[in-house]
C-alpha positions as CSV (number, residue, x, y, z in Angstrom):
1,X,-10.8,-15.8,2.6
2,X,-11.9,-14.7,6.3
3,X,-8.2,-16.0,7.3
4,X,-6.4,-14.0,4.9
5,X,-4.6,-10.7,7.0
6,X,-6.1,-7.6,6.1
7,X,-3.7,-5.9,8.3
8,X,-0.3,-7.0,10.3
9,X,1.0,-8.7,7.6
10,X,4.4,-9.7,7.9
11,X,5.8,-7.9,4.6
12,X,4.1,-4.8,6.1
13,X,5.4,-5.6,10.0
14,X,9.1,-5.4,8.5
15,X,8.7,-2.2,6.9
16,X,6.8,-0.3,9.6
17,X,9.9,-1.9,12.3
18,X,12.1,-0.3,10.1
19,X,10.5,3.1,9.7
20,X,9.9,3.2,13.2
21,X,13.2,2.9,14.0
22,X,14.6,5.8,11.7
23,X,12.3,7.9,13.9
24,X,9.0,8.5,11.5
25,X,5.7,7.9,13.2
26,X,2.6,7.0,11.3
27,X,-0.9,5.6,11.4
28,X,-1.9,2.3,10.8
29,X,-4.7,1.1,8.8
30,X,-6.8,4.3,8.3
31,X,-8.3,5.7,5.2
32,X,-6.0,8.9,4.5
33,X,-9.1,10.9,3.8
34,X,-12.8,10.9,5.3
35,X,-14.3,10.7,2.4
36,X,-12.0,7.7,1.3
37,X,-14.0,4.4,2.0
38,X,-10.4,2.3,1.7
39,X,-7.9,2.0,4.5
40,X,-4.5,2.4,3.3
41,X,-1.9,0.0,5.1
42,X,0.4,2.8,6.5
43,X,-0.4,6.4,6.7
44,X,1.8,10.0,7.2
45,X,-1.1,12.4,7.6
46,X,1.1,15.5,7.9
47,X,3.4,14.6,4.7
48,X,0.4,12.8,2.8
49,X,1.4,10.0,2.2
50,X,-0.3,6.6,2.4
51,X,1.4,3.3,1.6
52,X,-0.2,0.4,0.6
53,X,2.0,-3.2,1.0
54,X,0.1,-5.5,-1.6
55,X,-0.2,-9.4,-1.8
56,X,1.3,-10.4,-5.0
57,X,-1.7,-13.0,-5.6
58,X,-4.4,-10.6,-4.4
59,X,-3.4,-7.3,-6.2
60,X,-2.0,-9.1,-9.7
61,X,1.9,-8.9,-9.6
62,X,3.5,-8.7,-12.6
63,X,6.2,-11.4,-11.1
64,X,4.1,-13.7,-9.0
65,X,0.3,-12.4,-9.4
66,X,-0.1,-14.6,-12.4
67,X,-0.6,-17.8,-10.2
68,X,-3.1,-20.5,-11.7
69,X,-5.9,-21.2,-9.3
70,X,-6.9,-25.0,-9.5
71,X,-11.0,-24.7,-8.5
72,X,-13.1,-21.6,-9.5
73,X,-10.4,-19.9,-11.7
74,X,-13.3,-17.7,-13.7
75,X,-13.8,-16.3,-10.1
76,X,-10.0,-15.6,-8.7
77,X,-8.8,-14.2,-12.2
78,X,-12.0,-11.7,-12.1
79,X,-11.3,-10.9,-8.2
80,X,-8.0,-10.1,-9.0
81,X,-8.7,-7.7,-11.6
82,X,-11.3,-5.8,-9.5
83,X,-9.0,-5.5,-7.4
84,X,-6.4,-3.9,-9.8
85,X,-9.0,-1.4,-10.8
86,X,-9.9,-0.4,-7.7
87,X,-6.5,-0.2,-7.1
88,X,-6.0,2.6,-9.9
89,X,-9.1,4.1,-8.5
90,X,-8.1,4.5,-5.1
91,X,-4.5,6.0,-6.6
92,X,-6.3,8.3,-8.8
93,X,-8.7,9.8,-6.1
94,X,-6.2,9.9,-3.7
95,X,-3.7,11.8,-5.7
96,X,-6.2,14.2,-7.4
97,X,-6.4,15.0,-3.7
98,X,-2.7,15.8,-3.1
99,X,-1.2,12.7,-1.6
100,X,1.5,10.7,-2.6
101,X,0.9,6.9,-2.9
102,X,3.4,4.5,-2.6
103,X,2.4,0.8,-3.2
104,X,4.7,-2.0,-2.3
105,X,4.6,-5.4,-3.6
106,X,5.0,-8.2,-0.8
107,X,8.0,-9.3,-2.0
108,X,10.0,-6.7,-2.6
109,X,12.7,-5.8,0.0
110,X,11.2,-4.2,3.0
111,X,15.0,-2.5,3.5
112,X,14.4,-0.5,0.1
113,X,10.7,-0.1,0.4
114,X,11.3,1.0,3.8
115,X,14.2,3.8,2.8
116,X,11.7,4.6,-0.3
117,X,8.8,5.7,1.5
118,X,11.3,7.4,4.4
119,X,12.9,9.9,1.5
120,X,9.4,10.7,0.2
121,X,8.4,11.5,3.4
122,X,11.3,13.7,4.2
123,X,10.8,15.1,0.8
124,X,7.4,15.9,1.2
125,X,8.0,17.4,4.5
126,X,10.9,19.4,3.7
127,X,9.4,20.7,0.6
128,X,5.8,21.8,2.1
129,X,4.6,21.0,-0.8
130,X,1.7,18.6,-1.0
131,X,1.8,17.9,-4.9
């Protein structure tokens, strides 16, 4: 597991080359609050917004999570699900704090995703409004 990518993955590369180029600026792995011990994969401080890009295998996809490990499957299939809840954690505490999270599975098109997360952040920053 020390070789998996935490961060610079290349599903999350794509979208941050794309967002970069419509002109938004953001910060990379950071926790979008203080008091937030998780690092969210790209963050717009201003709009609050954080976006997470997550692994299908590692976070549980409802397409491709469902992979059958062949060695120490009690393990993987319990990872995986502490994962998923501290997934809903992390959206719940972040939201009850007024930011928008946006997760984005690895495979999904990092075109869309990108122009997702753009319009929310030109939403959020059009509106003033952090709810």
């Amino acid at each position: 597991m020390q070789r998996q990518r935490t961060r610079d993955t290349e599903p999350e590369l794509a979208i941050r080359r794309l967002l970069h180029a419509t002109g938004l600026r953001y910060r990379v792995d950071v926790a979008p609050t203080r008091s937030l011990r998780r690092r969210a994969d790209i963050v717009f401080g201003p709009a609050r917004v954080a976006v997470f890009v997550d692994g299908c295998f590692w976070h549980g996809c409802p397409q491709h999570g469902s992979r059958k490990t062949k060695t120490n499957t009690d393990y993987w299939s319990e990872k995986v699900a502490r994962n998923q809840a501290r997934d809903t954690a992390t959206d719940g505490l972040l939201t009850n704090n007024g930011w928008l999270v946006i997760r984005v599975w690895e495979h999904e098109d990092p075109r869309e995703a990108a122009e997702r997360i753009a319009s929310s952040v030109h939403k959020r920053r059009r509106s003033g409004s952090r709810s």
